[in-house]
N, C-alpha and C positions, 0 to 999 in steps of 0.2 A: 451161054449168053455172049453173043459174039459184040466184039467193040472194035472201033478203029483205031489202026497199032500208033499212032498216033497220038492219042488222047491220054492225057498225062495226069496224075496222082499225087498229091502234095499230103505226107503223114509223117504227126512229130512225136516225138519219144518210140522212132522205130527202131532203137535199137534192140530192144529186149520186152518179153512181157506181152501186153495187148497188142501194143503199136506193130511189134513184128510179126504179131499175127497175122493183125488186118493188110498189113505191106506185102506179105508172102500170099493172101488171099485175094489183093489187086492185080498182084502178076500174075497168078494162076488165071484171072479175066481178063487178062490181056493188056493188062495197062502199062505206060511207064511208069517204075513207082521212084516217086524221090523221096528218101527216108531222113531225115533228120533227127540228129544224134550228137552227145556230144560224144561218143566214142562208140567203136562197133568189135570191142574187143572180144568179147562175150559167142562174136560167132554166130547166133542166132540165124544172121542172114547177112551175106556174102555178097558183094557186086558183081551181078552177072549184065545180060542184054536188057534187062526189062528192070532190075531193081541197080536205083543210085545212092550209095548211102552217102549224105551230106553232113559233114560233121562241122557243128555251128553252135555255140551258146545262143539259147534264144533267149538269153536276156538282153544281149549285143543286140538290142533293136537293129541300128545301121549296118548291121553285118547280117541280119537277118533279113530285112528288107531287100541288100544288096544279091542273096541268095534268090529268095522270091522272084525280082525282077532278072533275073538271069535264066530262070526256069521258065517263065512264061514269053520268054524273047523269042523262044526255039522251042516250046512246044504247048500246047492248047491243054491246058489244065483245067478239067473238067469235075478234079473232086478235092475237096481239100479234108482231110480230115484233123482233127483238132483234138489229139489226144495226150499229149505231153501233162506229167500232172506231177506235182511233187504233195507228200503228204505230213504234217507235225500233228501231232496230237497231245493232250494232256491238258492241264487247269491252264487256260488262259492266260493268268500272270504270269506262269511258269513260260510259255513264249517269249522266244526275245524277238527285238524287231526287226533282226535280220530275217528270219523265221516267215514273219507275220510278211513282211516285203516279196520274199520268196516263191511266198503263196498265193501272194494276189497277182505277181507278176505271170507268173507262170500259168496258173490256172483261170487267170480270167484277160488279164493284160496281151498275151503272147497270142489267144484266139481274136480277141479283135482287130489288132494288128494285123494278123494274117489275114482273116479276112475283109480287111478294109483295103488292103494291097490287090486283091484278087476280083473284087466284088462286080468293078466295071465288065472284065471279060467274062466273069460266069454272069452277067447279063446277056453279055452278046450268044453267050453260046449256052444256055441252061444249064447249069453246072450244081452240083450238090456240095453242101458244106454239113458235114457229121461233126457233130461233139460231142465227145465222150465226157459226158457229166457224170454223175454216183447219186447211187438214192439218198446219198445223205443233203440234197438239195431243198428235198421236198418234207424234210423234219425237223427237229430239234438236236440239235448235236455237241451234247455238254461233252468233256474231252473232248472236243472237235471244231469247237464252234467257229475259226479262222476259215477251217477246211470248208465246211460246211456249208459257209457265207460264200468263199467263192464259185461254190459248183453251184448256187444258188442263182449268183449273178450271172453265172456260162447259161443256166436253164433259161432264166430270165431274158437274158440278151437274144439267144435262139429264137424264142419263141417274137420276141417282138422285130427280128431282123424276117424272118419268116414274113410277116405283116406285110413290110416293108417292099419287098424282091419278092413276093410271090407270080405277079402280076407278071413279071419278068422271064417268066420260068425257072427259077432258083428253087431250088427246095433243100430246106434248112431240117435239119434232123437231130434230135437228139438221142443220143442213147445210157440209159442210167444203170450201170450194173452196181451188184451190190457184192458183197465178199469176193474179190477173183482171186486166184492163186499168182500172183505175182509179188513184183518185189516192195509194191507202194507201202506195205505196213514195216518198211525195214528201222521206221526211225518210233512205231507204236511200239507199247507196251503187250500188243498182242499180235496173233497172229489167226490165220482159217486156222478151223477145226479139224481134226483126223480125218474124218469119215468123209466120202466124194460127195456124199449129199450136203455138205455143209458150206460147199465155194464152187465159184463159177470157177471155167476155165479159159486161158485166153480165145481160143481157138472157138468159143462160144459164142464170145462177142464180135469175132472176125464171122463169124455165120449171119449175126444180127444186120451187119453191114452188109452184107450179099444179101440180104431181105432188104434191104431199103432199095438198093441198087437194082435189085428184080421187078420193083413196082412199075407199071406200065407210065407212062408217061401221062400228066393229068391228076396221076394219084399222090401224092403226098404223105408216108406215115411219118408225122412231127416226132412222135416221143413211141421209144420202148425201155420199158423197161424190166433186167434180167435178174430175178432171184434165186438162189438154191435153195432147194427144198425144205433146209433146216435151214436155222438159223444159230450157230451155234463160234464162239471162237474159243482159241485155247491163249488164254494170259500168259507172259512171260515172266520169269522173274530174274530177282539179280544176285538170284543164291546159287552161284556155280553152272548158269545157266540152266537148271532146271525149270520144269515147267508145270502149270498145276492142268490138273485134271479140264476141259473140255466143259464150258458153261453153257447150258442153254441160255440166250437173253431174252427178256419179255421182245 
């Protein structure tokens, strides 16, 4: 899929995990990718010609804004992708409200902004805006229900900015994976299950993006979404680090 070396990539939580996926799968199609990060320690992906990694607290609105506007002075940003997510989980009261702030900032607060910053030029130039939601948008999610609520709002807000920018040429995408092999469950009580068939993997959902990105011009797929075969996690505990056996869930 050839593209003009020009046309520029805006994806957040590229340091590690999905986001690095899908940043490493923009440059391999030719784009420049600006990866935002609060640190790119980890290695995953390195600054070359084609990937910028930006290291930015995105809760630093004004420092994140002033990023944005400095990327689109000097190059024609044509994709934004919206995948920075932080995850708590557990009983509700058990949240503190640092927590509960964290999450809504981050997973629903931080895509609007970005794309309210961008929105005018990807009128002018058709431009795609992907967010990475989680199927837990579209359920009920006791231990979860902070999390839940905001990827609910991300799905919600998609789908009616879609309405909005359609007309424009905009297309607004959402993508909902469910269990990935990443580091989002590092603050749960669980984690994916052993077996491959039980968790996506990054490199999965950077595929899902190059499917949206292939649609011919005209076409629109709003929503996908990615399951593993099984559905299965393995609980943690706090006995020596040990772990219990591998649950199927209803």
């Amino acid at each position: 899929m050839e593209r003009v070396r020009d046309e520029a990539a805006i994806v957040t939580g590229a340091s590690s995990g999905i986001g690095a996926a899908i940043a490493k799968r923009l440059c391999e199609l030719g784009y420049e990718v600006f990866g935002f990060g609060r640190d790119f320690e980890k290695g995953e992906l390195v600054e070359t010609g084609t990937f910028h990694p930006v290291i930015c607290d995105l809760l630093d609105t004004d420092r994140l804004c002033a990023c944005v506007k400095e990327i689109a002075t000097h190059h024609q940003v044509r994709i934004l992708v919206n995948n920075a997510g932080v995850g708590y989980y557990g009983l509700h009261e058990e949240l503190s409200p640092p927590k509960i702030k964290a999450l809504v900032r981050t997973n629903l607060e931080v895509p609007m902004i970005l794309t309210q910053q961008l929105l005018r030029q990807f009128k002018k130039h058709a431009g795609v805006i992907i967010n990475i939601s989680s199927v837990t948008a579209g359920g009920s999610n006791p231990h979860g229900c902070a999390y839940g609520a905001t990827k609910a709002g991300l799905t919600s807000f998609s789908h009616s900015l879609f309405d909005e920018a359609r007309k424009y040429g905009v297309k607004v995408v959402t993508i909902a994976p469910d269990m990935t092999k990443t580091d989002l469950y590092r603050n749960a009580d669980f984690r994916e299950g052993d077996e491959e068939e039980s968790y996506l993997l990054p490199e999965e959902v950077a595929d899902a993006v190059e499917y949206v990105l292939n649609q011919r011009d005209g076409v629109v797929v709003t929503d996908l979404t990615l399951k593993p075969q099984l559905h299965r996690i393995r609980r943690k505990t706090s006995n020596c680090g040990s772990e219990q056996e591998s649950k199927e869930m209803k």
